[in-house]
Structure formats: C-alpha cells, structure tokens
C-alpha positions in Angstrom: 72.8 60.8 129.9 76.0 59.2 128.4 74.6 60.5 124.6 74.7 63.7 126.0 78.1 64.0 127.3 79.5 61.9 124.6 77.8 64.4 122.3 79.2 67.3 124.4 82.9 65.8 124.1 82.3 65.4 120.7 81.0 69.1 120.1 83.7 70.3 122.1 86.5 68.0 119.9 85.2 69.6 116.7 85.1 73.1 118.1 88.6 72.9 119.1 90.1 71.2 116.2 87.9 74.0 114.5 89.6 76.6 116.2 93.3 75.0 115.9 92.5 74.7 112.1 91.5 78.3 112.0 94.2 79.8 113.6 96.8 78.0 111.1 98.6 79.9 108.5 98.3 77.3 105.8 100.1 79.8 103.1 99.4 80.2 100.0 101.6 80.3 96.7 101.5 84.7 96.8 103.6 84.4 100.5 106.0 81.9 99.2 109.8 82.9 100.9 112.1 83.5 98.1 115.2 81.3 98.2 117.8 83.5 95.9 121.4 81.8 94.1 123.5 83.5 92.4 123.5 84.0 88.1 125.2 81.6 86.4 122.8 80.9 83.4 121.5 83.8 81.2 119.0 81.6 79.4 116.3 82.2 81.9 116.9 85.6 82.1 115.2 86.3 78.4 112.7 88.6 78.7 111.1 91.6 80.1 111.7 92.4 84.2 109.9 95.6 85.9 111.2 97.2 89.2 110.5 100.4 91.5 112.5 102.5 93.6 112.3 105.2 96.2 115.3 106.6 97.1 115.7 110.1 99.1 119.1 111.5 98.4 120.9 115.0 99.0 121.1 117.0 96.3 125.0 116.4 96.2 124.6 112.6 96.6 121.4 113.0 93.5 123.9 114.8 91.3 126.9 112.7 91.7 124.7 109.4 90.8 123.5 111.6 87.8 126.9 113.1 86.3 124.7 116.5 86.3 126.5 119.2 88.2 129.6 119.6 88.8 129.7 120.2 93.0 132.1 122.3 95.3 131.6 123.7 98.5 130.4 126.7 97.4 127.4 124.4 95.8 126.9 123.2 99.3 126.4 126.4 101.4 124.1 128.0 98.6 121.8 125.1 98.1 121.6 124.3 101.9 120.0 120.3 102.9 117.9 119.9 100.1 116.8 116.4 100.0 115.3 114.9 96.4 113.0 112.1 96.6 113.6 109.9 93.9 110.4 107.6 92.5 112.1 105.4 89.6 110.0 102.6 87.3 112.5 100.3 85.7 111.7 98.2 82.9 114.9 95.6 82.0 114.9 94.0 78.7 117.4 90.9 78.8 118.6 89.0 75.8 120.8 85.4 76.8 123.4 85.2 73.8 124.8 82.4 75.5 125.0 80.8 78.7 127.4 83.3 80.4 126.3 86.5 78.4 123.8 88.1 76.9 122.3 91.7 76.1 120.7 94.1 77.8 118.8 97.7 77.6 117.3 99.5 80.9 114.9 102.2 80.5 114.1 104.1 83.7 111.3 106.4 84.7 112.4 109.0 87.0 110.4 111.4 89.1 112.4 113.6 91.3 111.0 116.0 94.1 113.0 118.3 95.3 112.5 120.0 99.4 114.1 121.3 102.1 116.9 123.6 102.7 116.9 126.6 100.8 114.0 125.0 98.1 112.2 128.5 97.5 115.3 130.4 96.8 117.3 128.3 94.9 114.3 126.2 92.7 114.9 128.7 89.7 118.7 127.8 89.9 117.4 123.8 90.3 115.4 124.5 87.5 118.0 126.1 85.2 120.3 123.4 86.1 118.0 120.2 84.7 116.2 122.4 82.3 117.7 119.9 79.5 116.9 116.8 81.4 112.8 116.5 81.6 109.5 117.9 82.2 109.9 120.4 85.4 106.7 121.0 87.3 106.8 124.3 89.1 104.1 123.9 91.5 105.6 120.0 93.0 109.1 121.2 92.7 109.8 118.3 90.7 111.7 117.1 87.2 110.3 114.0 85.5 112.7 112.4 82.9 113.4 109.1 81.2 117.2 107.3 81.2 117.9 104.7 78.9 120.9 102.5 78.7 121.9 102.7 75.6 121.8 106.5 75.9 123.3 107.1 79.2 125.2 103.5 79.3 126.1 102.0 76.4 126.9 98.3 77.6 125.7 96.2 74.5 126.9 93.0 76.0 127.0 91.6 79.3 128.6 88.8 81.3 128.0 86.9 84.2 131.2 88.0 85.9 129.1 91.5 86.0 126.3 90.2 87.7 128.2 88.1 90.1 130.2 91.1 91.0 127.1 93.3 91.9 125.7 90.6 93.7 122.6 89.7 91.4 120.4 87.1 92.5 118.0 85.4 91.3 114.9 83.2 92.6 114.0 79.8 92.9 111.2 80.2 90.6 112.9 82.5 88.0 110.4 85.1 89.0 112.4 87.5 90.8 115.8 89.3 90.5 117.5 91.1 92.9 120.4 93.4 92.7 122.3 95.8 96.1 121.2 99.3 95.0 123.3 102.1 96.8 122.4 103.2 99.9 118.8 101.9 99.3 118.8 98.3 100.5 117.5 96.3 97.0 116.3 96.9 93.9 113.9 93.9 93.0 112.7 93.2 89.3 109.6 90.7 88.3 109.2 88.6 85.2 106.5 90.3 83.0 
C-alpha cells in the first residue's frame, strides 16, 4: 500500500511540474524585446535596411507631404474628405564614411488609394492631377509610383546630428532601426 501512494505522489509531482513547465513562456530568440540607443556610430549602419508603412492621410495632409498640389480652400470644398491610404516599401541603402557620417539613398514604393468624400466626381481631376507621378489604376482608385532620394532629396551626405535630431534609434543587436514617422507612430527598418 505505501508503493502505491508513494507512486501516486510521485505521479502527481511529475504531472504538476509537467503542467508548471508547460504553462511557461520560455521565449525564444524571434520575441526578443528590443532595447533601442541612440546613433552615434555609422559603421554598423552599412548596408541594406527594408521598412513598410501604412499611413491613411487626407488628401490635403497626402499632398502637403508630397509637394504635389498646391491647396486653398477652394481645393477643400471641391474635393470633400477624401482619405488616401498610403502602402509604402522602403528600401535604405547606408554607406558609414566615417564614424559620425556617411551616405545614404532611399527608394520608396508607394501605393496610394484614394476614397471617400466626393471620390466618383472628382477621380478624373485626382487623376489629372498625378497623371505625371505613376501608374493610375482606374478601377482601385489608386496611383502607384516610386520616390528616390536622390531624385526627390538630394542629401549625398549625412551626419549623426541628423539622426539624433529625428530621433533614430537603433537596436541592441544592430538589427533594427527606428525612426518617429509623422502622425504614424514608427517607421521600423531590418538589416537585409
């Protein structure tokens, strides 16, 4: 009778600790919790760094980020609330020249959608207005185009100053970089 209890106990021990080990987040390295610093070395910047956005904008807000129409109030009461959705796929090429500066080129992948407000009515104007800009598709209401940096923003050299003043971060693994993004929380780029 004592074998069976003690066998019981000892069934019930390993049953328990079973269960207390299940339950236990042990992690692994893909949920690490990045721990971000500021830049102050360009040198393990070097290299390629991909990031998306979504960002969902007015059409006034979408065309002062752009530079692509000039807007008055008369802009505002024809178009009505229409809203663009934004999907952009940045790829970041960095070059360290030395510790504190370096190069850098940005191409990004736009795809805007366009909705809301007056859409049906004033899509030809919309249309007209980015006809230079990209591929428009009719039927989604959208524009897709391509920025580059050295196109649109010529900045052939950079400093560290710059990055601290937008608040660049990067991780503890050198993986990661972060940067504020107006009015859309953070834009986050990944070491190809």
């Amino acid at each position: 009778m004592a074998k069976r209890i003690f066998g019981m106990v000892m069934l019930v021990m390993v049953l328990v600790f079973g269960m207390a080990v299940a339950g236990c987040d042990l992690g692994n390295n893909n949920d690490t919790i990045d721990t971000w610093s500021g830049i102050i070395d360009f040198n393990p910047l070097t290299g390629t760094w991909l990031g998306t956005l979504t960002v969902t904008r007015t059409l006034e807000r979408f065309n002062a980020d752009n530079n692509f129409e000039t807007w008055d109030a008369s802009r505002a009461e024809y178009y009505g609330p229409v809203i663009v959705e934004s999907f952009v796929a940045y790829t970041m090429v960095l070059t360290a020249q030395t510790q504190t500066t370096g190069s850098v080129t940005i191409t990004a992948n736009h795809i805007a959608v366009f909705s809301g407000g007056n859409i049906e009515t004033v899509w030809p104007t919309i249309r007209t207005v980015y006809a230079g800009i990209g591929i428009i598709d009719d039927t989604a209401r959208s524009i897709t185009y391509i920025y580059t940096s050295r196109n649109n923003w010529p900045i052939d050299t950079i400093y560290d100053t710059m990055y601290d003043r937008m608040g660049a971060q990067i991780n503890q693994n050198g993986t990661r970089i972060r940067l504020p993004w107006w009015g859309a929380g953070e834009l986050i780029f990944s070491r190809q």
